[in-house]
Every structure is written in structure tokens, then in C-alpha cells.
Residue frames as a rotation matrix with the C-alpha (Angstrom) as fourth column:
UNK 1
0.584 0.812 0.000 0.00
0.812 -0.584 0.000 0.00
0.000 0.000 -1.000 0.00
UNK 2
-0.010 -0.387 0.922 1.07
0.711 -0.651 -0.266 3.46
0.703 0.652 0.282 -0.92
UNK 3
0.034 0.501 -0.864 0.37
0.935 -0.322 -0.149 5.76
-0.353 -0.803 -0.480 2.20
UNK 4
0.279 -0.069 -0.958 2.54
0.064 -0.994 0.091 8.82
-0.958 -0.087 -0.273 0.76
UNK 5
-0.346 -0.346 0.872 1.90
0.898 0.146 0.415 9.96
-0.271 0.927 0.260 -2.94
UNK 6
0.151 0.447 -0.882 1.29
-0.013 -0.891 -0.454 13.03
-0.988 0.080 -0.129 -4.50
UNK 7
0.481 0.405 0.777 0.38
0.744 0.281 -0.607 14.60
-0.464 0.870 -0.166 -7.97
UNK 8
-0.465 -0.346 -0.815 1.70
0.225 -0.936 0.269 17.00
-0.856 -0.058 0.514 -9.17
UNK 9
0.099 0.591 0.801 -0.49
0.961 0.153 -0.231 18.98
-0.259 0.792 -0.553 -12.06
UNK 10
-0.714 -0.281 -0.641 -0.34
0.341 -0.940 0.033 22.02
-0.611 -0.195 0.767 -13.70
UNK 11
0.260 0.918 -0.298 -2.68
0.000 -0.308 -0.951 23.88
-0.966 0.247 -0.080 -15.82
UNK 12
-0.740 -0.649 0.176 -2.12
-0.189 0.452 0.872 23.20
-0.645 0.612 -0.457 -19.31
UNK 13
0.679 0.729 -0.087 -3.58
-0.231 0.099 -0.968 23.27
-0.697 0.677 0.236 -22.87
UNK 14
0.798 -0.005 0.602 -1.92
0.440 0.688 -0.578 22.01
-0.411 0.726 0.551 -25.83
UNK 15
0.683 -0.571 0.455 0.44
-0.267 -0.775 -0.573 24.78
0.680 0.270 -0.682 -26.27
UNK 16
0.030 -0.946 0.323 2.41
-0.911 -0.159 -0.380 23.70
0.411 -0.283 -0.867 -22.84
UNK 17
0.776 0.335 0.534 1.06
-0.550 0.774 0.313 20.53
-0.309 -0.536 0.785 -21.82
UNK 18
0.831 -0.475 -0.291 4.32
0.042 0.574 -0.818 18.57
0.555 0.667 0.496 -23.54
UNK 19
0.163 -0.754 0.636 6.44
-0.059 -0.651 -0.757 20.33
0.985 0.086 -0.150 -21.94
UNK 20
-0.088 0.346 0.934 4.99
-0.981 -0.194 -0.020 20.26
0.175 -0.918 0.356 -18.33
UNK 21
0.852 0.523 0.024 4.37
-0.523 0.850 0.059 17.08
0.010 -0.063 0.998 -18.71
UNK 22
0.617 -0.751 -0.234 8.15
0.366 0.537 -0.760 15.77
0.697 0.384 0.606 -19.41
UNK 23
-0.387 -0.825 0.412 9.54
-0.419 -0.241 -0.876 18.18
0.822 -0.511 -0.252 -17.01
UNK 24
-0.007 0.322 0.947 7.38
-0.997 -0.076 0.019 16.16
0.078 -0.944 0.322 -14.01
UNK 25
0.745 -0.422 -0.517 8.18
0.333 0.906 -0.261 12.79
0.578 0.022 0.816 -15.62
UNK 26
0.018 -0.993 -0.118 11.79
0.256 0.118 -0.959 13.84
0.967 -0.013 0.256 -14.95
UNK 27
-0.702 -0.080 0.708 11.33
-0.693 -0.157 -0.704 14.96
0.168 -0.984 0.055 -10.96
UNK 28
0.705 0.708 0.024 9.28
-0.680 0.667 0.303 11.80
0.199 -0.230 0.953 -10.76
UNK 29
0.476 -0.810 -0.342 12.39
0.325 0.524 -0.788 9.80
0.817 0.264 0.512 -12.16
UNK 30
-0.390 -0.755 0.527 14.71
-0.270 -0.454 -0.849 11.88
0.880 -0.473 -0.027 -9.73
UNK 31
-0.165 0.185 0.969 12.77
-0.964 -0.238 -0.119 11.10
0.209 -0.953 0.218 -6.40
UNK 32
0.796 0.337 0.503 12.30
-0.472 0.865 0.168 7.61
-0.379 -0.371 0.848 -7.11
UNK 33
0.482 -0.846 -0.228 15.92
-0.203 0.145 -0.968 7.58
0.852 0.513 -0.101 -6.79
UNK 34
-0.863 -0.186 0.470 16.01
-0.454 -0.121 -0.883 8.58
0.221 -0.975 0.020 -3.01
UNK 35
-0.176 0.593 0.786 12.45
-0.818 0.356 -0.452 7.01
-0.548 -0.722 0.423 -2.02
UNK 36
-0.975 0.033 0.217 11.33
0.147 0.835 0.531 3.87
-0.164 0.549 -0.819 -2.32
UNK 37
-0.475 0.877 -0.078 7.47
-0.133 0.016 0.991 3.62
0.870 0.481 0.110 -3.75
UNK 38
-0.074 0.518 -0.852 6.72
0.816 0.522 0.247 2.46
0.573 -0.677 -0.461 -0.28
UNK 39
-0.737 -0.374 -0.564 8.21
0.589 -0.763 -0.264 6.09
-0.332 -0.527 0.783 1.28
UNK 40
0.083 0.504 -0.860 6.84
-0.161 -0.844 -0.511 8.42
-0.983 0.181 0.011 -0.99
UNK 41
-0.345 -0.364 0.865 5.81
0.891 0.161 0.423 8.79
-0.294 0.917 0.269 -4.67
UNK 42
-0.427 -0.089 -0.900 5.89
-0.119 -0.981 0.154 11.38
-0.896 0.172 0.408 -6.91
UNK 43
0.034 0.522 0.853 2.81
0.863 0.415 -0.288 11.02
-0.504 0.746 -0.436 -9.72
UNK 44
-0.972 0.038 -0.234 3.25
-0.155 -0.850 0.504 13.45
-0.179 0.525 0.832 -12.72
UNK 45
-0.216 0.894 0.392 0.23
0.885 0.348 -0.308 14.84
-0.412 0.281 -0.867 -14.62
UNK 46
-0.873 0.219 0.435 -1.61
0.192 -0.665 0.722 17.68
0.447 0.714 0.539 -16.46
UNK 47
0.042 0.933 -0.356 -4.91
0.391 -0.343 -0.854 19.64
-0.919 -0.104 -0.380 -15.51
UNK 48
-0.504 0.158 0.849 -6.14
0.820 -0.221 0.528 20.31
0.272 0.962 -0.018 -19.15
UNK 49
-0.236 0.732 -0.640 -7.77
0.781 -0.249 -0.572 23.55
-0.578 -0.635 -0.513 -18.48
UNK 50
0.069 0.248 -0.966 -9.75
-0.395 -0.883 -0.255 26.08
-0.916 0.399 0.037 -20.23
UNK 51
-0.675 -0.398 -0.621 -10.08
-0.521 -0.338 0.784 24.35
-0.522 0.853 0.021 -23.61
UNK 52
-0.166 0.888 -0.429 -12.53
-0.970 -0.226 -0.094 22.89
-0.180 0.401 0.898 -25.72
UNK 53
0.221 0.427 0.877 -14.54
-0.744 0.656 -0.132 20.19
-0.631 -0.623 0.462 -25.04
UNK 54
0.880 0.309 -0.361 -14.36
-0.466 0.417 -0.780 18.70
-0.091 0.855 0.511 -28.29
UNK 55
0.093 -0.953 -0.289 -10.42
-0.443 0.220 -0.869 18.37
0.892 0.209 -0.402 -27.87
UNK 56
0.550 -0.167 0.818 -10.55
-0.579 0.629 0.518 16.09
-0.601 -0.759 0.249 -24.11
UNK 57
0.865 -0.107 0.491 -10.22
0.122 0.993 0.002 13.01
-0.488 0.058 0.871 -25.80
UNK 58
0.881 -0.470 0.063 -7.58
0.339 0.531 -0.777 13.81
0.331 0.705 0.627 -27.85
UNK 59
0.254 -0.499 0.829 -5.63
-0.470 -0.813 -0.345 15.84
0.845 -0.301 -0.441 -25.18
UNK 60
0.408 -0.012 0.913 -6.09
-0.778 0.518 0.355 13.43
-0.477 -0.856 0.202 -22.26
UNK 61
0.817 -0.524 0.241 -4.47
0.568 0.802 -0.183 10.53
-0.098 0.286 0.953 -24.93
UNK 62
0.668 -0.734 0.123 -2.01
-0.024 -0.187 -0.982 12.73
0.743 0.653 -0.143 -25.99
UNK 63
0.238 -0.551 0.800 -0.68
-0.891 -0.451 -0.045 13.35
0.386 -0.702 -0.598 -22.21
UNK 64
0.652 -0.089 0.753 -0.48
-0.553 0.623 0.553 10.05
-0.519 -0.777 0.357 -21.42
UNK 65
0.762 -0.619 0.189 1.79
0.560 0.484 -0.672 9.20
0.325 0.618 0.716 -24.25
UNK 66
0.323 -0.787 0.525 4.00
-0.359 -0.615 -0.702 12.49
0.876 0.038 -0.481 -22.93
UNK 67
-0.611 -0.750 -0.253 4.03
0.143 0.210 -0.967 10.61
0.779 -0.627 -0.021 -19.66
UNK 68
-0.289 0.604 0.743 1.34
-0.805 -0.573 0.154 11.80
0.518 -0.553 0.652 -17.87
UNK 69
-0.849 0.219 -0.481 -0.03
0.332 0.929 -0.164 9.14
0.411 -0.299 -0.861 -15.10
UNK 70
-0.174 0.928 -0.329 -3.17
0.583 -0.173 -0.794 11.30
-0.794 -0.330 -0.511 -13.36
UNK 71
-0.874 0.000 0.486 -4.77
0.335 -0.724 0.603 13.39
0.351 0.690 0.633 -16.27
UNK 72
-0.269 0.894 -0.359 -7.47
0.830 0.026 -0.557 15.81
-0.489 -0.448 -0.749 -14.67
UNK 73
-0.363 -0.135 0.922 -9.73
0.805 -0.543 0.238 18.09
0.468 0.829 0.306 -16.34
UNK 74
-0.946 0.151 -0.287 -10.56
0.165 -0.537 -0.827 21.56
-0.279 -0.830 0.483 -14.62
UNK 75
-0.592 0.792 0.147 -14.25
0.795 0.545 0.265 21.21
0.130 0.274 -0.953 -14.75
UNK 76
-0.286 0.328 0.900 -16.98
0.634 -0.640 0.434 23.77
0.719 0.695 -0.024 -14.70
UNK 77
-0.587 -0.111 -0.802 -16.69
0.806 -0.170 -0.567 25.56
-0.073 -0.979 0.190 -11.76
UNK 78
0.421 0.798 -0.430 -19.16
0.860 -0.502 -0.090 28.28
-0.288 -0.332 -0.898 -10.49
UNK 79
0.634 -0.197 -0.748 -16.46
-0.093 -0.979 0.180 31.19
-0.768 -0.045 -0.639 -10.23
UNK 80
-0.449 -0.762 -0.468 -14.68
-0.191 -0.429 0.883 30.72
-0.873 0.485 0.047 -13.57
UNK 81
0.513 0.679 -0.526 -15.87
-0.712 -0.006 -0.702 30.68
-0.480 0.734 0.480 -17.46
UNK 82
-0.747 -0.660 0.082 -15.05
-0.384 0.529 0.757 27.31
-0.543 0.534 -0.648 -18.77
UNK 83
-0.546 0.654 -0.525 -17.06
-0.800 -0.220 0.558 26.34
0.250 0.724 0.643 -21.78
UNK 84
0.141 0.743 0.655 -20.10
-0.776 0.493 -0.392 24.70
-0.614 -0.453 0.646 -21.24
UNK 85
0.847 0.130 -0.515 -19.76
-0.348 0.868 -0.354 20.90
0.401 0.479 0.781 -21.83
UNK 86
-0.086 -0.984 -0.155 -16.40
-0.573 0.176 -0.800 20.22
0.815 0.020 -0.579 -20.53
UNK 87
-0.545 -0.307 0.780 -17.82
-0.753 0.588 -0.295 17.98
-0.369 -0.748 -0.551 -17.84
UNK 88
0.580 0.654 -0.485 -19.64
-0.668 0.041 -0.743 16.15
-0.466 0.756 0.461 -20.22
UNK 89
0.644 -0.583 -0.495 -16.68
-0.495 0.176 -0.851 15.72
0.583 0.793 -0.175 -22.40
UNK 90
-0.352 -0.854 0.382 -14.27
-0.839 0.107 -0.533 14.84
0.414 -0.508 -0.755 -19.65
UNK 91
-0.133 0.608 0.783 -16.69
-0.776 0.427 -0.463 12.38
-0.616 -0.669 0.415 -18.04
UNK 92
0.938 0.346 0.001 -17.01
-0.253 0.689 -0.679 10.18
-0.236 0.637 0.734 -21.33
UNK 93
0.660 -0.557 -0.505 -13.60
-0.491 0.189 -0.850 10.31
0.569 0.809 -0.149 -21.96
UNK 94
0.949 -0.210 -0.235 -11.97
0.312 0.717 0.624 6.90
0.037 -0.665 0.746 -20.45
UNK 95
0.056 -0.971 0.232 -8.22
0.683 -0.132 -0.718 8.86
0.728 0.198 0.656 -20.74
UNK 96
0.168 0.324 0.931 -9.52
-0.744 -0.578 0.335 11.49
0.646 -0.749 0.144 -17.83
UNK 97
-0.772 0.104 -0.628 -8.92
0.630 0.261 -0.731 10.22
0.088 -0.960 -0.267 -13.72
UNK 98
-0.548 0.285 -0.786 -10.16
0.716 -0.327 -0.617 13.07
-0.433 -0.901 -0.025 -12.27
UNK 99
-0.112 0.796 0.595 -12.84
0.832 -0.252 0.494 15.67
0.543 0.550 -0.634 -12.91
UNK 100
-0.960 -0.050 -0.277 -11.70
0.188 -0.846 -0.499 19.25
-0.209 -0.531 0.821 -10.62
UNK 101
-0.880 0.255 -0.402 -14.42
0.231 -0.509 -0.829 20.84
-0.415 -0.822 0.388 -9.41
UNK 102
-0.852 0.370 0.369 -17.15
0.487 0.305 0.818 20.16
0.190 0.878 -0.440 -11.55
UNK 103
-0.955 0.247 0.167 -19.65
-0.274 -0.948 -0.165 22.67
0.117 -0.203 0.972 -10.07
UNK 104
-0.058 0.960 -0.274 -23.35
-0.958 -0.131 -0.255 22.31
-0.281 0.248 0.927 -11.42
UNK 105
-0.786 -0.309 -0.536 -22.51
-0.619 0.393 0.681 19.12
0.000 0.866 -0.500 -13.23
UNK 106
-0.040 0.924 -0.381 -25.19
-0.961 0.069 0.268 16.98
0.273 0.377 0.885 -14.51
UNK 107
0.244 0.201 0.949 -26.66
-0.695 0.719 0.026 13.81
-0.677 -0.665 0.315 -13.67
UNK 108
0.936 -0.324 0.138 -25.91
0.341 0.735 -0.586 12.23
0.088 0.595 0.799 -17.15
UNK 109
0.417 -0.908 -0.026 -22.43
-0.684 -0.295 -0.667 13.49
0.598 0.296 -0.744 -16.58
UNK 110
0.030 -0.546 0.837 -22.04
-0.931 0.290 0.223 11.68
-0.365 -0.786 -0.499 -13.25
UNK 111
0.788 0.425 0.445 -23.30
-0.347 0.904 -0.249 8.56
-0.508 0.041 0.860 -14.88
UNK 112
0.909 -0.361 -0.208 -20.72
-0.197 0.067 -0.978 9.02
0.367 0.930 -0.010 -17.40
UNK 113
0.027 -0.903 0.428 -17.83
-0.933 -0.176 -0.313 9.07
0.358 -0.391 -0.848 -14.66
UNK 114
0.385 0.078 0.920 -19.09
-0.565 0.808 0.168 5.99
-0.730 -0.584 0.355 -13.15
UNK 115
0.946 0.240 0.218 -19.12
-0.047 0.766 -0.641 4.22
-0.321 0.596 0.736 -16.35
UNK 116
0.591 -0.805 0.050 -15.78
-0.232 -0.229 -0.945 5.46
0.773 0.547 -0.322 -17.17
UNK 117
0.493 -0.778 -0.389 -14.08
0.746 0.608 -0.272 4.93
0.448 -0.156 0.880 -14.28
UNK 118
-0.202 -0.579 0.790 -13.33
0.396 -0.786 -0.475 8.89
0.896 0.217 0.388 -13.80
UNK 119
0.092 0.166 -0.982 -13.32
0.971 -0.235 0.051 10.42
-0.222 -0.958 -0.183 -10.09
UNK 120
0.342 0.507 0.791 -15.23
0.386 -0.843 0.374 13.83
0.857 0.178 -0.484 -9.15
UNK 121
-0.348 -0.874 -0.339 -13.53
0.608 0.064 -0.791 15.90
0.714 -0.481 0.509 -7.09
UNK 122
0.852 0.524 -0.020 -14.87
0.413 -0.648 0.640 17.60
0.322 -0.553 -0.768 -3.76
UNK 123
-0.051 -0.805 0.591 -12.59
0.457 -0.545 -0.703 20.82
0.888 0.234 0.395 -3.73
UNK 124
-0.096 -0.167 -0.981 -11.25
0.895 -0.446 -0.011 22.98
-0.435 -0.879 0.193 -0.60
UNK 125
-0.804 -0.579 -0.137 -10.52
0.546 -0.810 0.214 25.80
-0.235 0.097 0.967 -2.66
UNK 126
-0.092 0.873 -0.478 -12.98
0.211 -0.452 -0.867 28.53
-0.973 -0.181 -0.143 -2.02
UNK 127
-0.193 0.244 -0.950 -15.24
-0.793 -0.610 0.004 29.09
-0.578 0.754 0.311 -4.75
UNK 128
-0.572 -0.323 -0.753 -14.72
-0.728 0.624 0.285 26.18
0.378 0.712 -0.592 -6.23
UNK 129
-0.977 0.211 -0.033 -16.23
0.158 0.609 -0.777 24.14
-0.144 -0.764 -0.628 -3.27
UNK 130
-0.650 0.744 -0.153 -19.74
-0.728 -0.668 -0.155 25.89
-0.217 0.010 0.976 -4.17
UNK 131
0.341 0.711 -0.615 -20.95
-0.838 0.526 0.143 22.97
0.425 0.467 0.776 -6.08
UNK 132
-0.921 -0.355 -0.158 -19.22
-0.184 0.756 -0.628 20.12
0.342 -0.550 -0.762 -3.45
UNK 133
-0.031 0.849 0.527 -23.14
-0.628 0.393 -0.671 19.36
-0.777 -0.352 0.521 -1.97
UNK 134
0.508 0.759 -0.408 -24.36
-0.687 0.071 -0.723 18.69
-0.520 0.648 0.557 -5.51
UNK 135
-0.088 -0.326 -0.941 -21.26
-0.834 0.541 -0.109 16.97
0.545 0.775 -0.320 -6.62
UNK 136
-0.845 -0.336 0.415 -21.50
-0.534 0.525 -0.663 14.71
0.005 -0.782 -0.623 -3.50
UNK 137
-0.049 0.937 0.346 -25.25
-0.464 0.286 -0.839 13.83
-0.885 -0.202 0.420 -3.70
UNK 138
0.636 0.447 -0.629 -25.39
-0.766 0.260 -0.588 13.23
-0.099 0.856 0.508 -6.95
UNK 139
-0.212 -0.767 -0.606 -21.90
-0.668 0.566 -0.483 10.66
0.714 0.302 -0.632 -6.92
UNK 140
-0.733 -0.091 0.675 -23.45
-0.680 0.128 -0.722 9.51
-0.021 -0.988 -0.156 -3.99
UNK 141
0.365 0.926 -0.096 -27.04
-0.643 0.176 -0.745 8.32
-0.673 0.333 0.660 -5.58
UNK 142
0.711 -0.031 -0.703 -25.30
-0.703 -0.011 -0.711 7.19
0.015 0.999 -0.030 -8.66
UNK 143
0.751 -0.659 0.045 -22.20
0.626 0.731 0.272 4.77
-0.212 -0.176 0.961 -7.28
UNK 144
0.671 -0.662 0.333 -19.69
0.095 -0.368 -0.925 7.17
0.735 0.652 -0.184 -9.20
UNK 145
0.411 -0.599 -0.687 -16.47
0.909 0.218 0.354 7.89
-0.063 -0.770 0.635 -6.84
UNK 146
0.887 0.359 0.292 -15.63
0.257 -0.907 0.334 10.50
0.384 -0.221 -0.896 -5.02
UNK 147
-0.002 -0.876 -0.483 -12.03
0.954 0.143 -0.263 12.24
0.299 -0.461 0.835 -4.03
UNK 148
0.452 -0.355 -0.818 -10.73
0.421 -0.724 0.547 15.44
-0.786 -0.592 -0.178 -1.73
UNK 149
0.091 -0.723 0.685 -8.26
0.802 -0.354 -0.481 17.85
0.590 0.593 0.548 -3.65
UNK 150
0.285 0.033 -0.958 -7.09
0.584 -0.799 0.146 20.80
-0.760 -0.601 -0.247 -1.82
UNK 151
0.660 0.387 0.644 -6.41
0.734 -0.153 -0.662 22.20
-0.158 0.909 -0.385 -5.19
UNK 152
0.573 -0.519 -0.634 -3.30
0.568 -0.306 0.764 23.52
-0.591 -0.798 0.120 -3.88
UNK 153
0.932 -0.079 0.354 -1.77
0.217 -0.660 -0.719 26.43
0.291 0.747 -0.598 -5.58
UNK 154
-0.110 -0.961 0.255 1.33
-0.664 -0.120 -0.738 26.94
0.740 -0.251 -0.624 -3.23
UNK 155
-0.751 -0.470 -0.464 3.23
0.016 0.689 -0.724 25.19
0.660 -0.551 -0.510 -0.55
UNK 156
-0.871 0.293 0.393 0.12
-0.384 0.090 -0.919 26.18
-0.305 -0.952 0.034 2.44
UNK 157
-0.569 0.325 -0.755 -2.24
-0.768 0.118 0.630 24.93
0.294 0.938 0.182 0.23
UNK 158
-0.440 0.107 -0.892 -2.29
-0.236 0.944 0.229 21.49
0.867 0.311 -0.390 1.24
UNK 159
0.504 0.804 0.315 -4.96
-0.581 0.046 0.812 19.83
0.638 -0.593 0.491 4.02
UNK 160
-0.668 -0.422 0.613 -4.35
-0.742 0.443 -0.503 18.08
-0.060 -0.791 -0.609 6.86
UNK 161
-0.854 0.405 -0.328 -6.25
0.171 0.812 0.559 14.97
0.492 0.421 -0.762 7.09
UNK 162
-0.499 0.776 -0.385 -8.54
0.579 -0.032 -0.815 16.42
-0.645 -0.630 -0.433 9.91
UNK 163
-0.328 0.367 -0.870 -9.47
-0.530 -0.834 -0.152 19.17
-0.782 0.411 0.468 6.90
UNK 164
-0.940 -0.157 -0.302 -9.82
-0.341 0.430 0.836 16.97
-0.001 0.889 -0.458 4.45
UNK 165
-0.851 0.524 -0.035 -12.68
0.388 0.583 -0.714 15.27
-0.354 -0.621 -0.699 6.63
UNK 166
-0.336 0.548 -0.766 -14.23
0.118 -0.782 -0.612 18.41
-0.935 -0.296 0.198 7.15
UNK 167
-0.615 0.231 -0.754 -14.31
-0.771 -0.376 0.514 19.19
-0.165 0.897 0.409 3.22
UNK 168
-0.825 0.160 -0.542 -16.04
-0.119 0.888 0.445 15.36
0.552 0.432 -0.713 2.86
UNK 169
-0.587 0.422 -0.691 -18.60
0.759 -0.012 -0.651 15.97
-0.283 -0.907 -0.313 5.84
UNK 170
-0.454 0.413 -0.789 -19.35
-0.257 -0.909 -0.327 19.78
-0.853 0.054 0.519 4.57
UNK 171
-0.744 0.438 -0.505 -20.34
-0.668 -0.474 0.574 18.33
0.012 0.764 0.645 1.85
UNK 172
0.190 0.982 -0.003 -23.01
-0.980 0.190 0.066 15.88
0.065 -0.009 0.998 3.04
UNK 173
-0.067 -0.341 -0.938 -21.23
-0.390 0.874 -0.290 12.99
0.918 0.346 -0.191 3.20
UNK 174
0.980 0.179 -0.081 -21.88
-0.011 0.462 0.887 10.30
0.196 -0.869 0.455 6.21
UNK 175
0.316 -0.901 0.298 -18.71
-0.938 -0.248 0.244 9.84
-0.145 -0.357 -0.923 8.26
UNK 176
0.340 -0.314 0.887 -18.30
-0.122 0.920 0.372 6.58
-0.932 -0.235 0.275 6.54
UNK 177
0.828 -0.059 0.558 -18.67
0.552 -0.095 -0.829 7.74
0.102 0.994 -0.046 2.95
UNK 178
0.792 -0.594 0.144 -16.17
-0.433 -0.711 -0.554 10.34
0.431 0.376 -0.820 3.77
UNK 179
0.377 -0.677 0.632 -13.78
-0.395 0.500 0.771 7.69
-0.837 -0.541 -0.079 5.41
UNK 180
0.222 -0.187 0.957 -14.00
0.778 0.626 -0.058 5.52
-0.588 0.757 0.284 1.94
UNK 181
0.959 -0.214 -0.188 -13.18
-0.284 -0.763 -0.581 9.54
-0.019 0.610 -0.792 0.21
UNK 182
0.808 -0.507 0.302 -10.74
-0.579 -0.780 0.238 9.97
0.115 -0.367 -0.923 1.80
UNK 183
0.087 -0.706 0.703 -8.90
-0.655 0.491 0.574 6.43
-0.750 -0.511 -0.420 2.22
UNK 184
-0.106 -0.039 0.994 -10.14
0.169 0.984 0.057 4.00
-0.980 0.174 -0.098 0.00
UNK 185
0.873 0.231 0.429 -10.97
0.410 0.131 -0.903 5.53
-0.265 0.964 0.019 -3.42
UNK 186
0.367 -0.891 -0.266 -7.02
-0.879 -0.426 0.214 7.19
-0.304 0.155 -0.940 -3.19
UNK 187
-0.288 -0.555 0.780 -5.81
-0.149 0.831 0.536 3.38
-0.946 0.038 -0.322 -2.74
UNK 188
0.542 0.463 0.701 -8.86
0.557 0.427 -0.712 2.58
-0.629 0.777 -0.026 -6.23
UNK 189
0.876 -0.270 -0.399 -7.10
-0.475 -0.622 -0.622 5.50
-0.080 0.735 -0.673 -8.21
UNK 190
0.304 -0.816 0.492 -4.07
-0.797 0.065 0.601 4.09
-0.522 -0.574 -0.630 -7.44
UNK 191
0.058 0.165 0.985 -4.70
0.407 0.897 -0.174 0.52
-0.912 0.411 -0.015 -8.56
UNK 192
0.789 0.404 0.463 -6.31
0.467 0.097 -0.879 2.28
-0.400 0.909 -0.113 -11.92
UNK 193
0.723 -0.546 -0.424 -3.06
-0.665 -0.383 -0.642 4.31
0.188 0.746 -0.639 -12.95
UNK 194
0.584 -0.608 -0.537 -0.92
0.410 0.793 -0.452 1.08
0.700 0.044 0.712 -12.21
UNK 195
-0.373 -0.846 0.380 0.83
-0.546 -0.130 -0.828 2.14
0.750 -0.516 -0.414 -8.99
């Protein structure tokens, strides 16, 4: 079992996503010189954001040929204009993990994550977090799976597990559902990008 991994993602559209993507292969490569997999890992990846829906599927294959192992898209959040459909699109497309803050998102969308395999993310970061009830009820009803992000922009960013709770709780979750957030569907994500 894995206890201590992290992603690492940046924001990223076809213009730098190559690029980003090869330099976090290589500080993946470099730390899993000094740790073993059991210590700590370092998972590259890509947050496709801001770009048209129409271009997921072929953006979320292309990063995983550059190396990419978590590919999340930044979904339709309340406080920012991404184009309508991008949780849609991301949701059907079986090259997507994660879905960021998906806001409003629809009930055929969740269905689509289940079927696919793709986890919906209940976000810390403010603003974003607006649509953490709805994304929780509805993944909840549906089976679909559900993960934390602290969506962490700098180094204070990151949660403690006792926050993490809290973000899984605030949003409606029983204190068992947010036990299986918070423990067990890391370990499933795991499994599904082969670590």
C-alpha cells in the first residue's frame, strides 16, 4: 500500500502541456531515486484547463503518451468561465482520472464518470467548493467515486487529514462515505493508474 503519494499537475492546454508534462516525468524519475514507492511517490500529470470540449479526448491521450499518469480536467466551476460541456466531455472520456471541481454538473455526466471509471472531485478551494453538496449527492445516488483535492496552488495549500474530513462531511457525506473519500478511493485510483 502506498500511504505517501502526490500529484503533481499544472494547468495546461496544448500549447504547454508537452512540456509540463516531461519536465514532471523527470522529478518523478529523480525522487524515485532517493524514495522507495513504499516512502513516498511522486505522480506526474496535467490539468487540461480552459479548452474545448471537443479536444478532451484527444488531449487526455495525448498526455499520457508524454508521460502523464493522473490526467485531470478543470471542470466547470461556479467562479470561472469554462465552456459549457467540458464535464460532459471529460466524463465520457476513459483517458480522464479526475474531474476538478465540476460545479453544477449533470446527472448524465455523473453517470458518465461511473461508467468510465473517472473520479469527481470535492474541492477545498474557495469558490470552487460551491458545487461540493451537488457533486457529493449526486456521486453519492449514482455509485460514481468520489475524491478530496485541496487544489493547492502553493506550498500552504495542502490539508491536513482532519481538513480533508471536514471538506467530505461539509459536503453531506456520512462519516463513513467520507472515510472511503478519503482512504479507500485514493488506494482505487491508485490501482487504476498502475501504482
Amino acid at each position: 500500500m502506498n500511504n505517501r503519494a502526490i500529484a503533481i499537475t499544472d494547468h495546461a492546454d496544448m500549447s504547454n502541456m508537452e512540456s509540463i508534462i516531461k519536465k514532471l516525468v523527470l522529478a518523478s524519475e529523480f525522487i524515485s531515486k532517493y524514495y522507495s514507492r513504499s516512502d513516498f511517490t511522486l505522480i506526474p500529470g496535467i490539468e487540461l484547463t480552459h479548452v474545448p470540449p471537443k479536444s478532451i479526448p484527444i488531449l487526455a491521450k495525448e498526455a499520457k503518451r508524454y508521460g502523464a499518469k493522473i490526467v485531470v480536467v478543470h471542470g466547470e466551476t461556479p467562479v470561472e468561465p469554462v465552456q459549457p460541456g467540458t464535464n460532459v466531455a471529460a466524463c465520457m472520456c476513459p483517458d480522464v482520472d479526475i474531474l476538478a471541481h465540476p460545479g453544477m454538473i449533470s446527472e448524465d455526466a455523473v453517470s458518465s464518470a461511473k461508467e468510465n471509471g473517472i473520479f469527481l472531485e470535492l474541492s477545498f478551494r474557495c469558490g470552487h467548493c460551491l458545487g461540493n453538496g451537488r457533486v457529493a449527492k449526486l456521486a453519492s445516488t449514482i455509485g460514481a467515486k468520489l475524491l478530496v483535492n485541496s487544489d493547492a496552488h502553493e506550498i500552504g495549500d495542502h490539508l491536513s487529514p482532519e481538513t480533508a474530513f471536514a471538506v467530505a462531511r461539509g459536503a453531506g457525506l456520512s462519516e463513513s462515505e467520507a472515510e472511503n473519500v478519503l482512504f479507500k478511493n485514493p488506494e482505487i485510483l491508485l490501482k487504476k493508474i498502475g501504482l
